[in-house]
N, C-alpha and C positions, 0 to 999 in steps of 0.2 A: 775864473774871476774870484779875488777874495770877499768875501763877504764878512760881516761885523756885528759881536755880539754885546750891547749893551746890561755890563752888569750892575748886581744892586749896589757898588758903592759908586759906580757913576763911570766906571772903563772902559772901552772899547776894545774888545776884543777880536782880532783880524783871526780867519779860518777860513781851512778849506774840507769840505766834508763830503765824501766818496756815499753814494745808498747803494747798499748790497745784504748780502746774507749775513745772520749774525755768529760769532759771538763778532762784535763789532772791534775793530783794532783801533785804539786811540794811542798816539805819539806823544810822549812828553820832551820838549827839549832840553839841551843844556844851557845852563848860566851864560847870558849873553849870546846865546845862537838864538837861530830861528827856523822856521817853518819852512823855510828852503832849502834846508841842509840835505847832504847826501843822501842820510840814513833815511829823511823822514820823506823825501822826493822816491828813494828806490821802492820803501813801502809801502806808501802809496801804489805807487804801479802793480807791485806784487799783489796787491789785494785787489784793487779793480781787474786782472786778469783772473785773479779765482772768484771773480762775482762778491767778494766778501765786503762788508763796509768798511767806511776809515776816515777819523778823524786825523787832521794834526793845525796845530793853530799856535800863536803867541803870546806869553804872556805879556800882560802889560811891561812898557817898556822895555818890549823885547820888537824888532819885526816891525812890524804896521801896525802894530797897535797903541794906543794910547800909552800917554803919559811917559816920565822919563825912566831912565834905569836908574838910578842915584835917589830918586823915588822912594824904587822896592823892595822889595825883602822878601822871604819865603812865605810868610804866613801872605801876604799879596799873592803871591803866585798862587798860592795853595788856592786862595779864592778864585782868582781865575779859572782854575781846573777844575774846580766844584759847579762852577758855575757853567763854562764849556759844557762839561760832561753831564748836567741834569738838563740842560735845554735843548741839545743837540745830538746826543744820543736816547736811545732805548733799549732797553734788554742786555743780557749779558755782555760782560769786555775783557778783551784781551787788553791788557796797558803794556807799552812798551816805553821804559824810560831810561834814558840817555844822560848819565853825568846825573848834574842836579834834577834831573828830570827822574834818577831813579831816588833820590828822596823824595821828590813830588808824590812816583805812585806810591811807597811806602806811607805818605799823609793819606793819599785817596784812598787804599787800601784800607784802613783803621777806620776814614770815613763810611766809606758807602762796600762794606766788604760783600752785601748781599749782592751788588754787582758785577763783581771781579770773578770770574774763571778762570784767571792765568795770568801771569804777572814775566814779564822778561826784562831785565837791568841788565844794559850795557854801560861797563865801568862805572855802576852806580854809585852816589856819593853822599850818603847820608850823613847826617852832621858834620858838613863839611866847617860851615863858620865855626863850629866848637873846635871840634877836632885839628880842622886842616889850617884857618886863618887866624884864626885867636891863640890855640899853643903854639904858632910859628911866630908871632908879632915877637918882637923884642921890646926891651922897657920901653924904649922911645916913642915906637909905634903904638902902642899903647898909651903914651901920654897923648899922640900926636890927633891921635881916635878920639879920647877924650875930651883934647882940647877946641882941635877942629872940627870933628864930627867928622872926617872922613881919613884914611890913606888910600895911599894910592900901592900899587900890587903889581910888577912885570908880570906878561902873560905869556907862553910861549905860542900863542896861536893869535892874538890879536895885541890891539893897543892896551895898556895898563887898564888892571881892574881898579875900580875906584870901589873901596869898600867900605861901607856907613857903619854909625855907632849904632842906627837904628837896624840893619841888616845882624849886625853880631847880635845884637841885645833880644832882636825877635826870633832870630834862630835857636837862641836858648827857649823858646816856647815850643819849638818843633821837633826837639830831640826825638830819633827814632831809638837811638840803642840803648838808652838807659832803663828803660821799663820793658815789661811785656813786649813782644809784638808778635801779632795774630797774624797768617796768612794763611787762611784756610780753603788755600785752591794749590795747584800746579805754580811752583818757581823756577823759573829757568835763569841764573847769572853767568852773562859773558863777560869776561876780562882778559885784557891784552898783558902778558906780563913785560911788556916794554913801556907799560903807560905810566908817563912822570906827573901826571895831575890828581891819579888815583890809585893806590899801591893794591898790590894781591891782598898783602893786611885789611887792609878794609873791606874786602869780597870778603875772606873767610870769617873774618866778627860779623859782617853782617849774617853772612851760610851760619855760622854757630849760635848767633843768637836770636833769630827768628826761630819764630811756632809755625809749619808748615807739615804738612800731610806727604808731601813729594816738591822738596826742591833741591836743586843741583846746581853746581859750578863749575863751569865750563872757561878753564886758562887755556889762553891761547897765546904759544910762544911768539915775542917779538912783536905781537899788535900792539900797536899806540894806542892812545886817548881816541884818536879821533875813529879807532874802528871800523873802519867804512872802505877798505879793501875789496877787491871780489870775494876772497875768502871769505871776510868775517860777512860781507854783506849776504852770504847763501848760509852761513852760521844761523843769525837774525831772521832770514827768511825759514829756514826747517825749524827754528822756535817758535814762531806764528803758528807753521804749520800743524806745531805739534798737540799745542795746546789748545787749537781751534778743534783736534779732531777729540782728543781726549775730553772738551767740552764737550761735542757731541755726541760722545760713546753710550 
């Protein structure tokens, strides 16, 4: 049954959360997915069969949860996850985040790093609004943002992304690669090098320019965006696995 977490600017946040043994595994999803997705359903299971705990839930405007998508924006979502993640966990976490779910953990990460034991990005996509939606816009699209407040984006996996001046404009507050970035536990990056929504270019800038003790990048020929093969889904599960035990070492 899903249940609902009200946060301090007033959201509803839908989750479902596994109690087991820690470091506790919490999901982040991608832009426009939700909590029912392959990756975040297979994980789930995976960790209730090892006794271990597990978050995965929605962000606003994502799923069952409040309010619209056309809404929100990243620094939104980042509040959800802070707020998910201080009321409904405890003690150490594994994060596993998906697309825009893996710039989410890179925000949590920076936030609450005395949390974090081990971090796993499949097809992460950090600065995406900068990098991926803003330098692709053409003059037009840029006037059309401006003048409208929104374009609109073919998707190859759903109906068009509708993308806001307020989504670009706060994204620039959330840049991960332009400054420092600290991860001071275990990083595992999977990436499909068939995926057209996230390039291997953006794995290895992220691999190159994070501060990390032990992280690694793991290509995988011909996986798509959507990652969620038997393959890549036992890839995802021996990274749980890995860094749950290297927690516990």
């Amino acid at each position: 049954m899903t249940n609902y977490l009200e946060t301090n600017q007033g959201r509803k946040i839908a989750y479902h959360k596994t109690g087991g043994n820690g470091p506790t595994v919490v999901f982040l999803g991608g832009l426009k997915s939700d909590m029912e997705g392959t990756k975040a359903i297979h994980l789930e299971s995976f960790c209730k069969a090892r006794g271990q705990g597990f978050l995965r839930f929605d962000y606003s405007g994502h799923g069952e949860s409040s309010e619209a998508f056309t809404d929100g924006c990243i620094g939104d979502w980042h509040e959800d996850t802070i707020a998910a993640v201080t009321a409904l966990t405890v003690g150490p976490l594994v994060v596993v985040g998906s697309s825009m779910g893996g710039w989410q953990s890179l925000l949590l990460a920076r936030a609450m790093p005395e949390r974090i034991v081990g971090l796993i990005g499949i097809a992460a996509a950090p600065d995406f609004t900068e990098d991926g939606y803003w330098a692709s816009f053409s003059d037009t699209q840029k006037e059309t943002l401006e003048t409208q407040g929104y374009v609109e984006l073919p998707s190859d996996y759903m109906e068009p992304y509708i993308i806001t001046k307020r989504m670009i404009e706060d994204g620039r507050n959330q840049l991960v690669l332009r400054r420092d970035l600290e991860l001071p536990f275990p990083v595992r990056l999977l990436q499909g090098t068939a995926d057209t929504a996230v390039s291997t270019e953006t794995a290895v800038r992220l691999l190159e320019h994070a501060n990390s003790p032990d992280m690694q990048l793991n290509l995988v020929k011909d996986a798509d965006h959507r990652f969620s093969d038997e393959a890549c889904l036992a890839l995802i599960e021996a990274a749980v696995a890995e860094l749950t035990a290297l927690s516990n070492a």
